[in-house]
Structure formats: structure tokens, C-alpha cells
LOFIKE-258402 format. One record per atom (N, C-alpha, C): residue in one letter; x, y, z. Coordinates in steps of 0.05 Angstrom, whole numbers, padded with zeros to 5 digits, always signed. Atoms other than C-alpha are relative to their C-alpha. Layout:
% LOFIKE-258402
AXYZ...
//
This chain:
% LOFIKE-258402
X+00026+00006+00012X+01188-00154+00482X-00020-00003+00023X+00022-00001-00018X+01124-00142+00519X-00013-00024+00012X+00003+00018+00001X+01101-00205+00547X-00024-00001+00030X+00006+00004-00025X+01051-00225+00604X-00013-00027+00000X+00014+00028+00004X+01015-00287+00631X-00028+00002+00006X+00020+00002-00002X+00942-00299+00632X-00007-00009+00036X+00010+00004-00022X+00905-00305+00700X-00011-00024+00001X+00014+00027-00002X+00891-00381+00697X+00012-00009+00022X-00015+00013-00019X+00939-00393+00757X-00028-00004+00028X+00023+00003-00018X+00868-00385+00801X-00008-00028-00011X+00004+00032-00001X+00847-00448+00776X+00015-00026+00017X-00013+00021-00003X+00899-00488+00795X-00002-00006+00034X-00003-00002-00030X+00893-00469+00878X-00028-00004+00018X+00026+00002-00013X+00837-00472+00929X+00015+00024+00023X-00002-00021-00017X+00835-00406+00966X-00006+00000+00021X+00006-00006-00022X+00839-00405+01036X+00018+00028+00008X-00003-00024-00023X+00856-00352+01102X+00026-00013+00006X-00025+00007-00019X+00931-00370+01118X+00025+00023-00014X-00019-00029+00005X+00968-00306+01128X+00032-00005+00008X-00027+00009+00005X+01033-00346+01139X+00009-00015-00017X-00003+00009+00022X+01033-00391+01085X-00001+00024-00028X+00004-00021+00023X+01014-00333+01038X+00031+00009+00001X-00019-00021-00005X+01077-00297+01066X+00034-00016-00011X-00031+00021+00001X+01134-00363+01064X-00002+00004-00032X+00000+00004+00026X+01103-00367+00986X+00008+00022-00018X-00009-00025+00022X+01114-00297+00957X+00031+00013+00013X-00032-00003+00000X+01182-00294+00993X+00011-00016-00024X-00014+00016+00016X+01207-00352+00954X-00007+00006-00027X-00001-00018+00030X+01172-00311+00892X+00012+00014-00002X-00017-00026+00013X+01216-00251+00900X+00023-00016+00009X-00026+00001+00011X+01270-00290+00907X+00008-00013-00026X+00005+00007+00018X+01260-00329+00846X+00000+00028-00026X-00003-00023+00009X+01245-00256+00821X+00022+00013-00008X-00032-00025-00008X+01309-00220+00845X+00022-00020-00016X-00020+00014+00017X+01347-00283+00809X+00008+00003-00019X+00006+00008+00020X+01318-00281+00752X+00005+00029-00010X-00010-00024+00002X+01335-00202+00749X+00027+00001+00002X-00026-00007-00002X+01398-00209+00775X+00016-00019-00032X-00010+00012+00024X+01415-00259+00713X-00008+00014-00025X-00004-00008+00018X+01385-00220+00667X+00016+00025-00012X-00018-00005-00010X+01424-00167+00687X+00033+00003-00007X-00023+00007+00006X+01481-00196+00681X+00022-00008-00033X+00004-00006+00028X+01470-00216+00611X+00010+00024-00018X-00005-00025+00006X+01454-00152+00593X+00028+00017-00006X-00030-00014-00004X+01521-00130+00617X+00027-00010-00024X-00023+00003+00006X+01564-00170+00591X-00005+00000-00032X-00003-00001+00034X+01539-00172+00513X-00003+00023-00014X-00002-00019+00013X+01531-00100+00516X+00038+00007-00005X-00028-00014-00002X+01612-00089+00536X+00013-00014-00019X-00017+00019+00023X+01636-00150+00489X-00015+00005-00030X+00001-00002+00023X+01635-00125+00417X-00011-00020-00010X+00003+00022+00007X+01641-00194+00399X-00035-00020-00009X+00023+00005-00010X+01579-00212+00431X-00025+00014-00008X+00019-00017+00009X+01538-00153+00412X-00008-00003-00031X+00003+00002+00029X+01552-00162+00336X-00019-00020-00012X+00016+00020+00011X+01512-00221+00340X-00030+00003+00008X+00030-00020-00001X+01446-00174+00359X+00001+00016-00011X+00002-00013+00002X+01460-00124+00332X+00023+00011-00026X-00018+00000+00032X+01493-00099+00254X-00002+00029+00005X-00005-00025+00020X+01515-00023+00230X-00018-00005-00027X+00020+00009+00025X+01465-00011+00176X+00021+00024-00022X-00008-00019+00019X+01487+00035+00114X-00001+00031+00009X+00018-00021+00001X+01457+00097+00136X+00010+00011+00032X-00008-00008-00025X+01499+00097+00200X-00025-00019+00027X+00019+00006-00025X+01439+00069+00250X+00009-00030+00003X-00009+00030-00010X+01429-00005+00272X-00019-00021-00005X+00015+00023+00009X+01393-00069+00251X-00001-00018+00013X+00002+00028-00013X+01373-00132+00287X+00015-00017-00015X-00008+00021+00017X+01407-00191+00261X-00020-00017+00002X+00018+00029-00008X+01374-00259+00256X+00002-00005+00031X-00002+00024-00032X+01398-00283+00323X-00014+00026+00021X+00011-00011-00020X+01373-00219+00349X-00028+00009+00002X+00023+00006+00005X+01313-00222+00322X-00013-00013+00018X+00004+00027-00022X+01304-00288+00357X+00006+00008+00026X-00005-00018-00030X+01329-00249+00419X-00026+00015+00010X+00023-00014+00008X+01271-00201+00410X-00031-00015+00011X+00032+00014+00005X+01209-00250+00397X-00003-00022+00013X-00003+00022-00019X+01236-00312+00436X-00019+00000+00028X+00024+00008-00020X+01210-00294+00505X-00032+00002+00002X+00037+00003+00004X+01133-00293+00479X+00003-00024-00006X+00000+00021+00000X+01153-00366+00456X+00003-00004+00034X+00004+00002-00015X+01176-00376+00523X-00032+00006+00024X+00020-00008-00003X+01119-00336+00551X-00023-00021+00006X+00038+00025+00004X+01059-00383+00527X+00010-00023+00001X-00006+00025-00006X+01102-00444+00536X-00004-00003+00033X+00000-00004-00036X+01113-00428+00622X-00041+00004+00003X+00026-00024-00006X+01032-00393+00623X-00015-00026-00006X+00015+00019+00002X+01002-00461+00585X+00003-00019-00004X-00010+00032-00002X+01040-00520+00594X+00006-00005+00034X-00006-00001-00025X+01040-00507+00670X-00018-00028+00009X+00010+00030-00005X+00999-00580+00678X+00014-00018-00013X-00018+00017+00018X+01046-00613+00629X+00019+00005+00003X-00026+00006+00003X+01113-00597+00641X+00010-00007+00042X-00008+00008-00021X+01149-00617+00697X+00024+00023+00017X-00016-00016-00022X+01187-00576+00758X+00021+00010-00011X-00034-00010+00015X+01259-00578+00731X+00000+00014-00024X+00009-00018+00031X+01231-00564+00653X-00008+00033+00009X+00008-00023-00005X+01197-00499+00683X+00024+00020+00014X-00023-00017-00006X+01256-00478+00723X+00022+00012-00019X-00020-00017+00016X+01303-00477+00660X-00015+00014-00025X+00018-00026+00020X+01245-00440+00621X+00000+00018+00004X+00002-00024-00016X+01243-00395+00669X+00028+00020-00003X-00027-00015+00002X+01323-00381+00676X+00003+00001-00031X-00012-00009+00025X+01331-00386+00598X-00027+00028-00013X+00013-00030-00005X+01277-00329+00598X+00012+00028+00005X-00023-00032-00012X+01312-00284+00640X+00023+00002-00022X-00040+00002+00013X+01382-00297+00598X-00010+00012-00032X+00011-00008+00022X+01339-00284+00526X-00002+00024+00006X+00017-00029-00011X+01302-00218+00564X+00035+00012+00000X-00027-00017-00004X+01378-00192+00580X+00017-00001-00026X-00017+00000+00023X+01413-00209+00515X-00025+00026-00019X+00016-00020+00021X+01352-00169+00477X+00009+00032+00024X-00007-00025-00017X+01363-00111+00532X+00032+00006-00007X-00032-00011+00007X+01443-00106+00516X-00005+00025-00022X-00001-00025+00015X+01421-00057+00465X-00004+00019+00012X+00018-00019-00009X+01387-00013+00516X+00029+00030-00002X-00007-00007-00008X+01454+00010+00528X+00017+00019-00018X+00002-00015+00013X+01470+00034+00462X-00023+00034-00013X+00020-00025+00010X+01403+00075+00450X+00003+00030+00027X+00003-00027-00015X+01403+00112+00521X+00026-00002+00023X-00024-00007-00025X+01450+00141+00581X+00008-00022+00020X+00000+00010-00013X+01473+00096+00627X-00017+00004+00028X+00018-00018-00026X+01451+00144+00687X-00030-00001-00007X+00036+00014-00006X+01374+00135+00657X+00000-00012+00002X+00013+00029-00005X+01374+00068+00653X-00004-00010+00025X+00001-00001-00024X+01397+00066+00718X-00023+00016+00022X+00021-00007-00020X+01356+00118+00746X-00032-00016-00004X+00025+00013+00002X+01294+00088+00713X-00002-00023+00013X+00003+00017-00018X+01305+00028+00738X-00012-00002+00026X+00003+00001-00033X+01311+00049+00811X-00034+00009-00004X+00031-00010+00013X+01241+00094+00780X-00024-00029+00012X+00025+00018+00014X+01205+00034+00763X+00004-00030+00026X+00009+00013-00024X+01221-00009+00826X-00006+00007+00025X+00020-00018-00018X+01204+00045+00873X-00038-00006+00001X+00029-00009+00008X+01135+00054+00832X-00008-00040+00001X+00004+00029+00003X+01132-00034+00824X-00008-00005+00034X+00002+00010-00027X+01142-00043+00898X-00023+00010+00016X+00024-00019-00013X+01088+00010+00925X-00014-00005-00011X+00026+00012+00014X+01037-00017+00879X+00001-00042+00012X+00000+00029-00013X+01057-00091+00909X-00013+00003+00029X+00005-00007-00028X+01055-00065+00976X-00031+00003-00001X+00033-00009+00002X+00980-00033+00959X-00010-00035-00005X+00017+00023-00001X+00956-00101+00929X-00001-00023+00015X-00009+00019-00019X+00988-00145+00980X-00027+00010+00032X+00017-00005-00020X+00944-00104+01030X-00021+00006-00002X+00030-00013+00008X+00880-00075+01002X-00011-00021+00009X+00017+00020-00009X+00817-00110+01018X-00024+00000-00019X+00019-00008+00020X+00788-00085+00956X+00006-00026-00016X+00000+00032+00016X+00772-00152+00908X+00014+00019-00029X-00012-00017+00030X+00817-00128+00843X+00003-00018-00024X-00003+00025+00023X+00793-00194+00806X-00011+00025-00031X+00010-00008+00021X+00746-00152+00760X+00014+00019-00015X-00026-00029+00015X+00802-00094+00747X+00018-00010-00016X-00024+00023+00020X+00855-00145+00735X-00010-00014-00034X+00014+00011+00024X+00807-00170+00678X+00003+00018-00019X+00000-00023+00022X+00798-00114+00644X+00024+00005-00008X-00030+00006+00010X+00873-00098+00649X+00014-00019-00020X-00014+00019+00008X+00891-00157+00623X-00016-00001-00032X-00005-00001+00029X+00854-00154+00558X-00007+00023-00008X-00011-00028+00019X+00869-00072+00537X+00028-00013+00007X-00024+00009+00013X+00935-00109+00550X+00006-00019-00020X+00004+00020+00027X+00927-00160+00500X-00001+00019-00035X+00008-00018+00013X+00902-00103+00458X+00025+00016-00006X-00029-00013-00004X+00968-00058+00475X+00012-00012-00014X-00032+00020-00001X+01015-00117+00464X-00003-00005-00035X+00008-00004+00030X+00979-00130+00393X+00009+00024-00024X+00003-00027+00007X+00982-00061+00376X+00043+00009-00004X-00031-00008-00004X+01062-00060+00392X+00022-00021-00012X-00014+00025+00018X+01080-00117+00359X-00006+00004-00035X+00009-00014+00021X+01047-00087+00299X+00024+00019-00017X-00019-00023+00004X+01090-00020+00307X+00026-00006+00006X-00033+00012+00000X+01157-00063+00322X+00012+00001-00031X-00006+00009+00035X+01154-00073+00239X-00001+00039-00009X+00018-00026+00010X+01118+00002+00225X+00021+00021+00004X-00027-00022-00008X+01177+00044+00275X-00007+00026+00001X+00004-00019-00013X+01129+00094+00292X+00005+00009+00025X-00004-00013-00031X+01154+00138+00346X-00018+00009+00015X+00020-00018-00007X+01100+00175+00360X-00020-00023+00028X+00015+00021-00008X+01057+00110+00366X+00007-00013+00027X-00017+00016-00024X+01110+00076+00411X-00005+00011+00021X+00011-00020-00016X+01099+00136+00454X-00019-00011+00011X+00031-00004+00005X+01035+00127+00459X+00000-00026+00020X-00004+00026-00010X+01040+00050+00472X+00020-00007+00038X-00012-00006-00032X+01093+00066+00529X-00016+00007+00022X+00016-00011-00024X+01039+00106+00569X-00017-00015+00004X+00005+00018-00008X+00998+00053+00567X+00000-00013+00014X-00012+00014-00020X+01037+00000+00589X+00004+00016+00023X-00006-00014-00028X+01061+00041+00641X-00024-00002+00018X+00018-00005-00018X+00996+00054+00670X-00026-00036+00011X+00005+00029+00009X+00975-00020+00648X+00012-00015+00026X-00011+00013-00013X+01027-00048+00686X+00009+00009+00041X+00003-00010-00016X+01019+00002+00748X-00022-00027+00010X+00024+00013-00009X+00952-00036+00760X+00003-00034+00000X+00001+00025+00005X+00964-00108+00740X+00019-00005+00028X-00018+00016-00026X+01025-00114+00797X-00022-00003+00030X+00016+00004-00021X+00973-00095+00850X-00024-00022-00007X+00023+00020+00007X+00924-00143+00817X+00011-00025+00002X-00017+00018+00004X+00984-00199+00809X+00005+00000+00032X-00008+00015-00036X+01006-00191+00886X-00028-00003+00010X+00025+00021-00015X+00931-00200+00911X-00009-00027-00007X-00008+00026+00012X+00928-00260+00864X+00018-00020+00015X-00017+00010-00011X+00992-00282+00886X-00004-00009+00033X+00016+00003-00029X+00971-00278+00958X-00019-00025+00011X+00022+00029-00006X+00915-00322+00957X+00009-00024-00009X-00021+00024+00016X+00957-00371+00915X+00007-00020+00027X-00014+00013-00021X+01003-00374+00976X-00015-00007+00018X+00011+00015-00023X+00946-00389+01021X-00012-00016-00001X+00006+00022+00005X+00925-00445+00986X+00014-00030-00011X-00015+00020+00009X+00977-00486+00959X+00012-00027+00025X-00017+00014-00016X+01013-00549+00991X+00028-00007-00003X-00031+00004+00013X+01080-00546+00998X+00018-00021+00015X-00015+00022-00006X+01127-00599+00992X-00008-00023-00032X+00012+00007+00025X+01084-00615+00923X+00019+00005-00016X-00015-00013+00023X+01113-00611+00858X-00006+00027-00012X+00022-00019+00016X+01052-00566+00838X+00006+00035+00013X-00012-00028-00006X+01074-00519+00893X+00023+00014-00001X-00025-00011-00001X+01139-00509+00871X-00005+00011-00034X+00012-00011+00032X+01112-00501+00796X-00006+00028+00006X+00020-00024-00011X+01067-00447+00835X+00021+00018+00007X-00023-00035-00003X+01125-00405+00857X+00008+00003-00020X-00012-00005+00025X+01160-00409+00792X-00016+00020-00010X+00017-00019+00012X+01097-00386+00759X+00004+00029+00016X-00004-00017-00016X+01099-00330+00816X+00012+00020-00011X-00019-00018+00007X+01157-00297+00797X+00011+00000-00038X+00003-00005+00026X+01146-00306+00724X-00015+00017-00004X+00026-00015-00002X+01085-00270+00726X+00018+00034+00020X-00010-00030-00012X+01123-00204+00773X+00024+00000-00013X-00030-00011+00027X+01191-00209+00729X-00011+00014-00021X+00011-00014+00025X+01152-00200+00668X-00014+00022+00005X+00016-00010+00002X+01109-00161+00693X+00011+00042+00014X-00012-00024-00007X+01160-00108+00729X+00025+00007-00027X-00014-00008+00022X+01205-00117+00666X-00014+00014-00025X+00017-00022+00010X+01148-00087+00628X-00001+00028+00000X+00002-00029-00011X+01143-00023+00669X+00023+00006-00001X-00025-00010-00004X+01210-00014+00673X+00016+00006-00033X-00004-00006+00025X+01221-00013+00592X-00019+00021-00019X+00014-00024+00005X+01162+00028+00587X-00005+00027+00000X-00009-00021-00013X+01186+00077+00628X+00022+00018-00013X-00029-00006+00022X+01254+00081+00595X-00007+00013-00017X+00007-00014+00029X+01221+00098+00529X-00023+00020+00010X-00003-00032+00002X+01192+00158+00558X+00011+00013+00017X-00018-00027-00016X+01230+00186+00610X+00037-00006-00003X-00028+00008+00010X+01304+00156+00581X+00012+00019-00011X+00000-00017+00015X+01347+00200+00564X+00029-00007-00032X-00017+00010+00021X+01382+00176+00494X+00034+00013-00001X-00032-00015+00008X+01456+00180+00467X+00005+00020-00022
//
């Protein structure tokens, strides 16, 4: 499920020039990142290979195809609960609360992905993958270094993605292909721009925070909530058009 977080994390910092603090802070975001991938991941794996496990996402319908169940439903629509709980309770909840929002995120995001592995090849998912962190990382790299301000782009981005995400949550019920299409190229190009808008963001984050805070450890969390979701986007977007089905 499509999910991203709003750009309010600028509020919370005071932007200064510290090109080593920027650097210690968005390490400890991609590893927070790479965790939170590698668990979902893992997920993924294991409820696509256990029958057992899968049956409880996923039903045989009459007609030969496949149906959500309830629980996978809730698999499905859960991380947008999550979502707006991490994005606007980030002054109200506390350090530890955010960390297991965060990991029961990832673990939801990979149980709804166990199906991926029914619809398409293993070798696309795979190659898309590698695809979509090639194309994630070279758009990090660009916004990590540009000197271009990408507040006003990021804006815009962010609500035709609002717009998108509306629009796809719509056609989750509807099961136009065409549409989905459609919605894919979008995102895709959506989420091209937002990572370079999210690592300059991020950036200045790291050169304002104090760490050793609670707030700055909130602040990485958010970090790599904000580039998980935001590379797990592109990377499902991708799938559904260049994937190649079973």
C-alpha cells in the first residue's frame, strides 16, 4: 500500500552548516533503512514459502484466481494506519513506541508483499528490485549534493502524490488495470523526485539536530521511515510495469 509522510519534520529542527553531523545522521538513517528492509524481507519470504502462513492472506476464489482474506486485508491497509500514527504523533509518542511502529511497519509491508511472489517471476522481482535501488540511490546521491533548493518541487510532489495515492486507493476496490498502469507511472516518476527532495531534507535535519536527545533519535527513526516508504514505493511501482508475471 502506497504510503508516504508529510514534510513537517522541518519544523521540528533548526537548520544549520554541519557537514559532519549531517553525515553521522543519515548513516544511522540507512541503517535503520537497510533493517527495516532486511525484515521486511524476510517476512516476505517466509509467508510466501509456508502455505500455512499464506492462507491467512490470501484464499483460492471460485473462478480459479485469488482473494484477500480479512487478515489480509488488514495486511494491505494497516501500514497507512501506521503511516499517520509515526508522521503525526512524532511529539507524542515516545522513542521506544516509535521504534516498534517502525519495525511492526516493516513486518506488515512484507507480509502484504508475500503475495508479490505469487503474481510475478522471481528473477523480476529480483531484478526490479536491484532496478529500483540503482535508480533510489542515484537520485539520493543527486539530492544529497545539489545546491538547487528542492523545497518548492518537493511540495508540489507531495500533493499530486496525495492526489495519486487517493486515486489508487479508489482503483484497489474498481481493479482497473489499465488505470493501475497509469497510477504506476506516476508513482514511479513521483517517487524519482521526492527521494532527491527527502535526502536534501534529510540533510539539513542532520545538521541541526542534538544528539544524545530523545528527539534526535525520534529524528533518525523518522529518517528512515520517510526513505523505506518512500523507496518501497518505487520499487512496487516499478514491478507493476516492468514485472514479468506467472
Amino acid at each position: 500500500m502506497e504510503n508516504n509522510s508529510p514534510d513537517y519534520v522541518y519544523k521540528n529542527v533548526t537548520q544549520i552548516n554541519d557537514v559532519d553531523a549531517s553525515k553521522k545522521y543519515l548513516a544511522n538513517v540507512f541503517l535503520w533503512m537497510f533493517g527495516a528492509l532486511a525484515i521486511s524481507a524476510i517476512f516476505a519470504y517466509e509467508f510466501f514459502i509456508t502455505p500455512s502462513l499464506l492462507g491467512l492472506i490470501v484464499q483460492p476464489t471460485v473462478n480459479g484466481g485469488l482473494a484477500y482474506t480479512g487478515l489480509g486485508y488488514v495486511a494491505v491497509f494497516s501500514p497507512l494506519v501506521f503511516s499517520m500514527v509515526i508522521s503525526f504523533g512524532f511529539n507524542r509518542i515516545s522513542y521506544p513506541v516509535m521504534v516498534f511502529l517502525f519495525l511492526a511497519y516493516a513486518v506488515v509491508i512484507g507480509i502484504s508483499f508475500s503475495v508479490l511472489g505469487i503474481v510475478y517471476t522471481s528473477s523480476s522481482i529480483f531484478g526490479v528490485f536491484l532496478s529500483s535501488a540503482v535508480v533510489f540511490g542515484i537520485m539520493a546521491i543527486a539530492g544529497y549534493t545539489t545546491s538547487i533548493d528542492l523545497s518548492k518541487m518537493g511540495s508540489i510532489l507531495m500533493m499530486v502524490f496525495f492526489g495519486a495515492f487517493a486515486v489508487s486507493i479508489i482503483n484497489f476496490f474498481l481493479g482497473s488495470a489499465q488505470l493501475q498502469y497509469i497510477i504506476s507511472f506516476v508513482f514511479v516518476i513521483l517517487m524519482i523526485g521526492l527521494t532527491a527532495y527527502y535526502m536534501q531534507m534529510l540533510k539539513r535535519i542532520g545538521a541541526g539536530i542534538e544528539y544524545g536527545a530523545e528527539e534526535s533519535k525520534k529524528l533518525v527513526v523518522i529518517g528512515a521511515f520517510i526513505l523505506y516508504t518512500t523507496f518501497i514505493n518505487l520499487f512496487i511501482s516499478m514491478l507493476r510495469i516492468f514485472g514479468r508475471r506467472n
